[in-house]
TORKOL-4160 file (C-alpha; in steps of 0.2 Angstrom, whole numbers, padded with zeros to 4 digits, m for minus):
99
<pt num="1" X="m0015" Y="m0298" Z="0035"/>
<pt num="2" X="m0034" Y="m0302" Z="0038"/>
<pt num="3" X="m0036" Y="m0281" Z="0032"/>
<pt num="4" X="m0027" Y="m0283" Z="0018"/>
<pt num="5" X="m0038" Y="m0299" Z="0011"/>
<pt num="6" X="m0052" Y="m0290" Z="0015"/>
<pt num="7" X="m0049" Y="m0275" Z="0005"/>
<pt num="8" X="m0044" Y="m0286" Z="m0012"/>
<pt num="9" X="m0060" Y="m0295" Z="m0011"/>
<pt num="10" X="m0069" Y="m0277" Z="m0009"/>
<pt num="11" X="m0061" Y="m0269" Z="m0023"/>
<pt num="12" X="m0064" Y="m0286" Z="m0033"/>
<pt num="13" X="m0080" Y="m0287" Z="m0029"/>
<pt num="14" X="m0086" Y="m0268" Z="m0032"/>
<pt num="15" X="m0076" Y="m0272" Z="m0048"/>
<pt num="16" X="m0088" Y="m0286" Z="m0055"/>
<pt num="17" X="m0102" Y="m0277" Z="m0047"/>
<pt num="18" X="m0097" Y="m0261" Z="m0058"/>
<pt num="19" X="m0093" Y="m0272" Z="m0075"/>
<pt num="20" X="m0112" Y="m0280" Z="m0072"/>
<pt num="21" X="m0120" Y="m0264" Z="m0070"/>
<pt num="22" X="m0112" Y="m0258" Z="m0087"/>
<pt num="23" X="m0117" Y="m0275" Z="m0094"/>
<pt num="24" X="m0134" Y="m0273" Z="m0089"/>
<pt num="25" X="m0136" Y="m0255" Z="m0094"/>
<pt num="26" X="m0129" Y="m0259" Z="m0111"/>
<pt num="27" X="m0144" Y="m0273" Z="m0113"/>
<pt num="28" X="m0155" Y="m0261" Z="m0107"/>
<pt num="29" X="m0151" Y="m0249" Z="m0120"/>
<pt num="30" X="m0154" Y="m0262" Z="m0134"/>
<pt num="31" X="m0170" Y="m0265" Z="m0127"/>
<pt num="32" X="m0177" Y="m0249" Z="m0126"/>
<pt num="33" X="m0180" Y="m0247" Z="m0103"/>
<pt num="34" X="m0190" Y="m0234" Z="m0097"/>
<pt num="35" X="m0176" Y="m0220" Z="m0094"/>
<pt num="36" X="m0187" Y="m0216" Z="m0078"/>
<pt num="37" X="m0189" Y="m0231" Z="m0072"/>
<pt num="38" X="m0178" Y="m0230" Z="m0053"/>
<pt num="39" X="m0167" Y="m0244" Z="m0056"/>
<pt num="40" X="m0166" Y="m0238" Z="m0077"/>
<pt num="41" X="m0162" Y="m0223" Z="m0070"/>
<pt num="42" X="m0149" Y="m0227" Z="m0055"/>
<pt num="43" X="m0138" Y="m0238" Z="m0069"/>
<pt num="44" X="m0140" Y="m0224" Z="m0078"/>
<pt num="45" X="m0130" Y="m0214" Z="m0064"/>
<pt num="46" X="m0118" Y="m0225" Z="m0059"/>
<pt num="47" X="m0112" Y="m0229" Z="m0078"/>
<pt num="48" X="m0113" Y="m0214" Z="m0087"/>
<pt num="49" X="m0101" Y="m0201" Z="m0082"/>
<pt num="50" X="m0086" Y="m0214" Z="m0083"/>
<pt num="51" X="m0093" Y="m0217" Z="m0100"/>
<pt num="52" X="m0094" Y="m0199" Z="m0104"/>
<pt num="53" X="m0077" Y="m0193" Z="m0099"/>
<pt num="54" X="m0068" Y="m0209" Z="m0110"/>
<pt num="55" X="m0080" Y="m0203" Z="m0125"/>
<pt num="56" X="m0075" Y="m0183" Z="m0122"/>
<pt num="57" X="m0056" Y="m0190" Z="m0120"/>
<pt num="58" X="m0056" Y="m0203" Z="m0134"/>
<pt num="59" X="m0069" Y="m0195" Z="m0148"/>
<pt num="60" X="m0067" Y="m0211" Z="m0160"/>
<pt num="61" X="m0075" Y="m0222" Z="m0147"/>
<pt num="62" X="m0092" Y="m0214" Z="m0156"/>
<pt num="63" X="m0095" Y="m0226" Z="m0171"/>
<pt num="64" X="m0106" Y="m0222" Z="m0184"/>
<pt num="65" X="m0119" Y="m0231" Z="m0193"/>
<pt num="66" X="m0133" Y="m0231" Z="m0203"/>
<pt num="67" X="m0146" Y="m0227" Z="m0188"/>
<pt num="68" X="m0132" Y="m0214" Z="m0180"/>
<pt num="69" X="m0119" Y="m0217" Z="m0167"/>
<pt num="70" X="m0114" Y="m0231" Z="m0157"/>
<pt num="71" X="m0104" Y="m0228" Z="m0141"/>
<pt num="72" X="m0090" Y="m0240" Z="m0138"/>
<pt num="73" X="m0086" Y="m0233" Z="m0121"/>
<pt num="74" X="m0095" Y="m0245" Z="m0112"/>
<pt num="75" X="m0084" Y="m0260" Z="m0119"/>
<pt num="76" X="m0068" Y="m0251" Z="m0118"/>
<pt num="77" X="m0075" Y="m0249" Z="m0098"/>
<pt num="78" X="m0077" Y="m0266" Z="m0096"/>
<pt num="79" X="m0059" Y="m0271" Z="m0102"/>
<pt num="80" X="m0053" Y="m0259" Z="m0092"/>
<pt num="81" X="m0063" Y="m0267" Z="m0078"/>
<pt num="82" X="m0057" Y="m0285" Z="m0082"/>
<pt num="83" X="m0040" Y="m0280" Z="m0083"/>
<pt num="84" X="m0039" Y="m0272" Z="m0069"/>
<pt num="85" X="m0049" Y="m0287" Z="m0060"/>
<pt num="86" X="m0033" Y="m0300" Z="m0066"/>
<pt num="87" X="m0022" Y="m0288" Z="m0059"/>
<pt num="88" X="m0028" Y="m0287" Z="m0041"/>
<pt num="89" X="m0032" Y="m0307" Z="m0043"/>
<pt num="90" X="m0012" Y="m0308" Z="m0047"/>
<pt num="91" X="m0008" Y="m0298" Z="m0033"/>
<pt num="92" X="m0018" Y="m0308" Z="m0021"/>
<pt num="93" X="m0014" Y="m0326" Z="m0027"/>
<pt num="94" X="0005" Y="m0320" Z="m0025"/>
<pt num="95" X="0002" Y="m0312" Z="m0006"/>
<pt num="96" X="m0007" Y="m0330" Z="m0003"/>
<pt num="97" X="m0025" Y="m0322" Z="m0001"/>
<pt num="98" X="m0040" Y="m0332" Z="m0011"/>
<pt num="99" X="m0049" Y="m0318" Z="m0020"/>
């Protein structure tokens, strides 16, 4: 049972971290980062292609606006993320584990 605890709080955990990431990619963005700066550029890595394949898969996720396009990926990711975070919380609180 001690495994099994274990591996919902990993997968919770790599969860939050991944939603922070795209949080703070996203404010990044906004601000204007260095795109080779090595932490710009390792959020970069990590968010991108999961954000690039729900663009090429849903097309309306590219909003336009007056200074181009905004990419709504990123938000649909972290509802994804969240939803997915309830769902292992469920499951835990219903095996008794404290995630």
């Amino acid at each position: 049972m001690l495994l099994i605890e274990i591996l919902f709080k990993i997968s919770y955990y790599l969860l939050y971290f991944y939603m922070l990431c795209l949080i703070i990619t996203g404010i990044l963005s906004l601000v204007g980062a260095n795109p080779s700066n090595p932490i710009v550029g390792f959020l970069n890595a990590l968010t991108s292609p999961p954000c690039r394949f729900l663009t090429r898969k849903f097309p309306r996720l590219l909003v336009r606006s007056q200074h181009g396009y905004f990419d709504m990926s990123p938000i649909v990711l972290i509802l994804i993320i969240g939803c997915l975070m309830i769902i292992i919380q469920t499951i835990a609180n219903h095996l008794g584990f404290y995630v």
